[in-house]
Short mmCIF file of the C-alpha atoms (twelve columns), coordinates in Angstrom:
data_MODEL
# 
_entry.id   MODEL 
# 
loop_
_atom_site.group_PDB 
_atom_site.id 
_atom_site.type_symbol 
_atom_site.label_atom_id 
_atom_site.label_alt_id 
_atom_site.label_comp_id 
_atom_site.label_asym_id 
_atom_site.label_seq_id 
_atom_site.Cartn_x 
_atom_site.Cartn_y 
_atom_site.Cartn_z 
_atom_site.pdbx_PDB_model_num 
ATOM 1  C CA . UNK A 1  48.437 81.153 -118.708 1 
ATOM 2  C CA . UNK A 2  48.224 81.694 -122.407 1 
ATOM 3  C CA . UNK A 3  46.491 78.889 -124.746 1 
ATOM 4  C CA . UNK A 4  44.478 75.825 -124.015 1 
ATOM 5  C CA . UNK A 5  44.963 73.619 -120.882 1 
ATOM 6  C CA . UNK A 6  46.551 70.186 -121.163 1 
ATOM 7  C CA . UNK A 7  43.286 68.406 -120.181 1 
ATOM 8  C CA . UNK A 8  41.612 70.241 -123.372 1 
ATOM 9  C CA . UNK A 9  44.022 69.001 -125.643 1 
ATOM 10 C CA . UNK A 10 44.370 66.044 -124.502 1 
ATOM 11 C CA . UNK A 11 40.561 65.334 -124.941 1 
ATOM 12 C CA . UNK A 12 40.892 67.230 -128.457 1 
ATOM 13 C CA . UNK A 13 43.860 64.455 -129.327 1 
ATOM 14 C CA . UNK A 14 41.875 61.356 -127.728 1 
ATOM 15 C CA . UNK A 15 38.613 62.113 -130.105 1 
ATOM 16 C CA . UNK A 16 40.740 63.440 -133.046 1 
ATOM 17 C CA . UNK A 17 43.555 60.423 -132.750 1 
ATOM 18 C CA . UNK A 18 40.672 57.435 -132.281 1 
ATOM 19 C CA . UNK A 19 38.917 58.772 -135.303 1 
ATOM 20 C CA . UNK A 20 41.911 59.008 -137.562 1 
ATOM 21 C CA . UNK A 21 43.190 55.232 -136.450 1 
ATOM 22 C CA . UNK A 22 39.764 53.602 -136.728 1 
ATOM 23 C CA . UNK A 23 40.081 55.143 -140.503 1 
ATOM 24 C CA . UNK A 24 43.536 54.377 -141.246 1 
ATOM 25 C CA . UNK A 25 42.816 51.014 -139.351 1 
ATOM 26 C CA . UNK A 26 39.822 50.539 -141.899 1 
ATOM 27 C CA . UNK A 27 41.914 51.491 -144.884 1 
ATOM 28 C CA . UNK A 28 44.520 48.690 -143.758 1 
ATOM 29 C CA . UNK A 29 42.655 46.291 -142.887 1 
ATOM 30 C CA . UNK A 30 40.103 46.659 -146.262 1 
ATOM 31 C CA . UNK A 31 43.436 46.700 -148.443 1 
ATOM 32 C CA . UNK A 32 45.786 44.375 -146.962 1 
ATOM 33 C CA . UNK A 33 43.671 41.950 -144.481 1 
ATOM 34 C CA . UNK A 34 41.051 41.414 -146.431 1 
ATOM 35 C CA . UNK A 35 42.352 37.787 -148.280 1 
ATOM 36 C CA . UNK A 36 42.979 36.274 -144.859 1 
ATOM 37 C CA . UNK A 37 40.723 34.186 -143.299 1 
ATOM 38 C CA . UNK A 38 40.746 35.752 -139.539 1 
ATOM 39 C CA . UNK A 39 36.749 35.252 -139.195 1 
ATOM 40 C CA . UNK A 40 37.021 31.775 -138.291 1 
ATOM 41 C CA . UNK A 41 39.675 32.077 -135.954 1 
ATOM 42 C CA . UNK A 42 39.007 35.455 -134.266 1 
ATOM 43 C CA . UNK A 43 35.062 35.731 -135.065 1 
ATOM 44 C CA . UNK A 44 35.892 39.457 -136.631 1 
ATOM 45 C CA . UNK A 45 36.489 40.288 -139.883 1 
ATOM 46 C CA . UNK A 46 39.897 41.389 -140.727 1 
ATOM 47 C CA . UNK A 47 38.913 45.548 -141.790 1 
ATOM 48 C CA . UNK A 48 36.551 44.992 -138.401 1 
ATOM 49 C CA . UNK A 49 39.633 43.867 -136.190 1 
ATOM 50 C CA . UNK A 50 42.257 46.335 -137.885 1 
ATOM 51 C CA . UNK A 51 40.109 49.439 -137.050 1 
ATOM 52 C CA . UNK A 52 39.742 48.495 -133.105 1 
ATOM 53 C CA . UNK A 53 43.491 48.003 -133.226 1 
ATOM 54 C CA . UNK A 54 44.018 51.319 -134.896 1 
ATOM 55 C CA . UNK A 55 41.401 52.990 -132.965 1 
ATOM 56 C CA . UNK A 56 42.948 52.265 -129.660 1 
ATOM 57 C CA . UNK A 57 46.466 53.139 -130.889 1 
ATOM 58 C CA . UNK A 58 45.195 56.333 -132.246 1 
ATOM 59 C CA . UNK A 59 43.409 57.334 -128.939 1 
ATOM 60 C CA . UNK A 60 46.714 56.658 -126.929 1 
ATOM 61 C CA . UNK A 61 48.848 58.589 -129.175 1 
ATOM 62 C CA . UNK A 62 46.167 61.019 -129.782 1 
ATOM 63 C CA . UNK A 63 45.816 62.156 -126.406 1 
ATOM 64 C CA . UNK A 64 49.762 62.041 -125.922 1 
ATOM 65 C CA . UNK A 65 50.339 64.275 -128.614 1 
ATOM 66 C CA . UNK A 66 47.523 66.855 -127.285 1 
ATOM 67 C CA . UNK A 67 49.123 66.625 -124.361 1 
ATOM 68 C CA . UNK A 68 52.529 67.404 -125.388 1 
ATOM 69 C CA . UNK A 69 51.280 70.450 -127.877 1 
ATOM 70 C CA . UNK A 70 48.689 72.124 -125.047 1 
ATOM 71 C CA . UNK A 71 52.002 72.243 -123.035 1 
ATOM 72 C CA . UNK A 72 54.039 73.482 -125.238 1 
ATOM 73 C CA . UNK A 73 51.800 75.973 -126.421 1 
ATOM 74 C CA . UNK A 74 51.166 77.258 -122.961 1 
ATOM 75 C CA . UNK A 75 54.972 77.361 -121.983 1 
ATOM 76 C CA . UNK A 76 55.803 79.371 -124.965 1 
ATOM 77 C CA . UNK A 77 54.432 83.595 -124.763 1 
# 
C-alpha cells in the first residue's frame, strides 16, 4: 500500500479544514456580520459566532476531503 492511510489524512483534513473555516468564518463574520446586533440575542458577537460555524463546517469537510484524497492516492500506483 503506497501513500498515506485514510485515518492520516483524514486527521491532516480535520486540523487543516477547522483552521481554514474558523479563518474564513472570522473574515465573514468581521466583514459582513459585524453591523448586526446578534450580542443581545445570541450572547456572541457576530465574527465570534461566524468562526464556530465555519470552524465546524471546515472540520467536517476537512476530514471528508482527506479522506477521499488518502484513498485515492493509495488506489492509484
Amino acid at each position: 500500500m503506497k501513500g498515506m492511510s485514510k485515518f492520516a489524512g483524514g486527521m491532516i483534513g480535520l486540523i487543516t479544514g477547522g483552521v481554514a473555516g474558523a479563518f474564513l468564518g472570522l473574515v465573514i463574520g468581521g466583514t459582513f456580520l459585524g453591523g448586526f446586533d446578534i450580542h443581545e440575542k445570541t450572547g456572541m458577537e457576530g465574527y465570534e459566532l461566524a468562526a464556530y460555524v465555519g470552524a465546524g463546517i471546515g472540520l467536517i469537510a476537512g476530514a471528508g476531503i482527506g479522506v477521499w484524497m488518502a484513498g485515492k492516492r493509495a488506489t492509484r500506483t
